[in-house]
N, C-alpha and C positions, 0 to 999 in steps of 0.2 A: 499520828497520821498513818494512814492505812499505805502499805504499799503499791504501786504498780498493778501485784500479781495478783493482790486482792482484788483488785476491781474487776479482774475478768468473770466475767458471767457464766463463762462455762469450766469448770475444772478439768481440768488436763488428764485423760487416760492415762493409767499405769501401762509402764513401756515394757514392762515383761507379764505375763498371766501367771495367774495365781499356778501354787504347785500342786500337782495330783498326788493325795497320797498313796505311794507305792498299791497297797493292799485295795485300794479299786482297779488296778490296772490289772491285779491278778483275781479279783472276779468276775470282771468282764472276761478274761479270760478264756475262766472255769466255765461261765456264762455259753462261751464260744463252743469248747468243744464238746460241751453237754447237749447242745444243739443241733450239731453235726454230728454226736453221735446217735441220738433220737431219731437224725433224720436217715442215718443210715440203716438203724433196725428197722424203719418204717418201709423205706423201699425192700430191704431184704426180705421181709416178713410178704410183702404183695408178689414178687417172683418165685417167692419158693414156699408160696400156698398158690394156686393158678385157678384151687377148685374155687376157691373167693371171688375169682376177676377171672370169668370166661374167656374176654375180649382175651385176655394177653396169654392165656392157656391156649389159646388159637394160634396167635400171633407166632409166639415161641415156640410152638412143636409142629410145627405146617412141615417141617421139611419130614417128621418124622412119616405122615402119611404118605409119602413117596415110597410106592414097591418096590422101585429099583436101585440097586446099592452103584453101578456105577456112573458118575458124571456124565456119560454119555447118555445113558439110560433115565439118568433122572432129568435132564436137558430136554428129549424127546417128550418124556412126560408133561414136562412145563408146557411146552410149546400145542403141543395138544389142549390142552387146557384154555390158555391165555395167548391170544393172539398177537403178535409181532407186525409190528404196522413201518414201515421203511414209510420214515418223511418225508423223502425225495425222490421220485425215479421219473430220468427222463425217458424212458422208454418211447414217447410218444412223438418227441422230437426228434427220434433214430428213426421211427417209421414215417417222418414228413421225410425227412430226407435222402432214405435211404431207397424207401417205396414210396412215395408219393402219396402215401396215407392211402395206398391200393391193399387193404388188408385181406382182401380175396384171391387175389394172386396168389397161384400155384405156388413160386418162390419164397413167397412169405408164411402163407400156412403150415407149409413142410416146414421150414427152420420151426417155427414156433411152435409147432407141437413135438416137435422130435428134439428139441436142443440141439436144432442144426443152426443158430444164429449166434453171428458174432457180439463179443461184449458180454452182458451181464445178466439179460433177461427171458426167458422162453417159458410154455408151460413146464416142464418137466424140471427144469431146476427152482422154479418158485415151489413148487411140491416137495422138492428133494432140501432145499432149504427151509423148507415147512415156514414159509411166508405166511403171515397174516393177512396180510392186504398192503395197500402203501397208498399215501399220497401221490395219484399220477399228476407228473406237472403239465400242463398246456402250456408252459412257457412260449415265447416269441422274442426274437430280439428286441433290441431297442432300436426307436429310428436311426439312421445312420444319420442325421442332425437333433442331439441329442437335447439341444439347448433349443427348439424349438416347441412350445407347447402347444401351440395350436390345435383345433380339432383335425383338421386338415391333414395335419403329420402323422398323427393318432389314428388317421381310418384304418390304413393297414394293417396296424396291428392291431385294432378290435376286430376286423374280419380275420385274421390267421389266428385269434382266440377263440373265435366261434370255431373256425375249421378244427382246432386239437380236442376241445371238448366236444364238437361231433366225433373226432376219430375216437375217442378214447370211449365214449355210449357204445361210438359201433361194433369195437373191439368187446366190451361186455355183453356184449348185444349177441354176437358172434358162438358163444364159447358162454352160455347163461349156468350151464354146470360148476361152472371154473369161477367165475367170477358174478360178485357182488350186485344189486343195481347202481348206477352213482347218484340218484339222487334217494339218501339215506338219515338217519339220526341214526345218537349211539344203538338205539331200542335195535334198530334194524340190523346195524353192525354188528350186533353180535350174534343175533339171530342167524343174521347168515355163516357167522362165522361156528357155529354150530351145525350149522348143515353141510361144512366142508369149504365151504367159497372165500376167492380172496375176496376182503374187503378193500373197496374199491374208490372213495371220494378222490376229489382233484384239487390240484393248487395252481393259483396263478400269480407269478413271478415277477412282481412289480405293477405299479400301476400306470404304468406307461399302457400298461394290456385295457386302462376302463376307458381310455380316451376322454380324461375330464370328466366323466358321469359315473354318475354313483348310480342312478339308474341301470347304465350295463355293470356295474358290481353287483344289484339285486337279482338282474337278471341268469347273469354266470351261477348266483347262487341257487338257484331256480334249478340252474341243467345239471347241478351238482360239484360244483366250485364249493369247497367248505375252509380252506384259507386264500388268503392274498398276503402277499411282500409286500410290505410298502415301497421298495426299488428294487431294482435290479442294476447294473453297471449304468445305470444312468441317472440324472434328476429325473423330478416330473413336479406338479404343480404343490402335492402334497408332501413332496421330502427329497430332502437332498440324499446323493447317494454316498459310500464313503468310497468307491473305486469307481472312475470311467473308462466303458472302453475304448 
């Protein structure tokens, strides 16, 4: 009579795996570091021929075409060359508030071209810090009911959007030597930035600034708006913020 454990249908797996004999363990090995080393003479051999592979003969000796031997010297060089673009400058916000977005005023034009203005921006030190251009922001606050989305709440600051990207056209508008047009592609951007000019697009800082319509985001794009935040210190219909103020 057959037992029990005969009758089971399925035999029972070995409760330990079979043993690897030693001498595979040391071909894989061999295996491993005959691998690593093949692949080390292979990368050696493409950096230290360069005449093989132009791209990385470029790559690796860029700095040596630099004529000037010191860090400051080769720094200027750069910057001549490859434009330096500042992400954010509210400069434009300082002259809603400071001037009345009155950029013809005697007060304003002196500081600005002399580096008689407070803070951080004027012709003469954008030159002197060999600026590329920057993102001007048209920022506007948020409504002081922040939790209202209405279009209603939102008029305000679609018109104080319109007014900064007028200031900021008219400010390029002003001073066409000095700066860029804002409404640009990269084609253009560098173009000008070869001709000397700061390169000039705008950002606008949260979309509390489209009042619901994507419409006025085409639009902004239009007068030379080339990013949007999705918030600024407030919600809005499209994203919550992560600080209010």
């Amino acid at each position: 009579m057959l037992s029990k454990r005969s009758d089971d249908k399925h035999l029972s797996l070995p409760t330990t795996e079979p043993r690897i004999p030693e001498e595979s363990h040391g071909r894989r090995h061999r295996k491993r570091v005959l691998a690593l080393f093949l692949g080390f003479m292979l990368m050696s051999y493409m950096l230290l021929s360069p005449a093989r592979y132009p791209a990385i003969r470029r790559g690796r000796h860029s700095s040596e075409r630099l004529s000037h031997n010191t860090i400051a010297q080769r720094v200027d060089e750069i910057l001549r060359k490859t434009p330096l673009i500042d992400g954010h400058n509210d400069f434009a916000i300082y002259i809603r508030y400071k001037y009345h977005n009155h950029i013809n005023a005697k007060s304003f034009r002196e500081g600005f071209e002399s580096s008689g203005l407070p803070y951080h921006v004027d012709l003469p030190r954008l030159r002197a810090g060999k600026n590329g251009g920057a993102f001007w922001s048209v920022f506007v606050p948020c409504p002081d009911n922040g939790t209202d989305f209405s279009d209603q709440n939102y008029a305000e600051s679609v018109q104080a959007t319109l007014q900064q990207i007028d200031l900021v056209t008219r400010l390029t508008e002003a001073y066409p030597a000095d700066f860029s047009s804002v409404t640009l592609n990269s084609g253009d951007a560098l173009a000008a930035f070869k001709q000397g000019k700061l390169i000039s697009p705008m950002g606008v800082e949260g979309l509390h600034q489209i009042g619901n319509s994507v419409a006025n985001l085409r639009r902004f794009h239009s007068m030379g708006v080339r990013y949007a935040t999705l918030t600024h210190n407030c919600h809005n219909r499209f994203a919550d913020a992560a600080l209010l103020q």
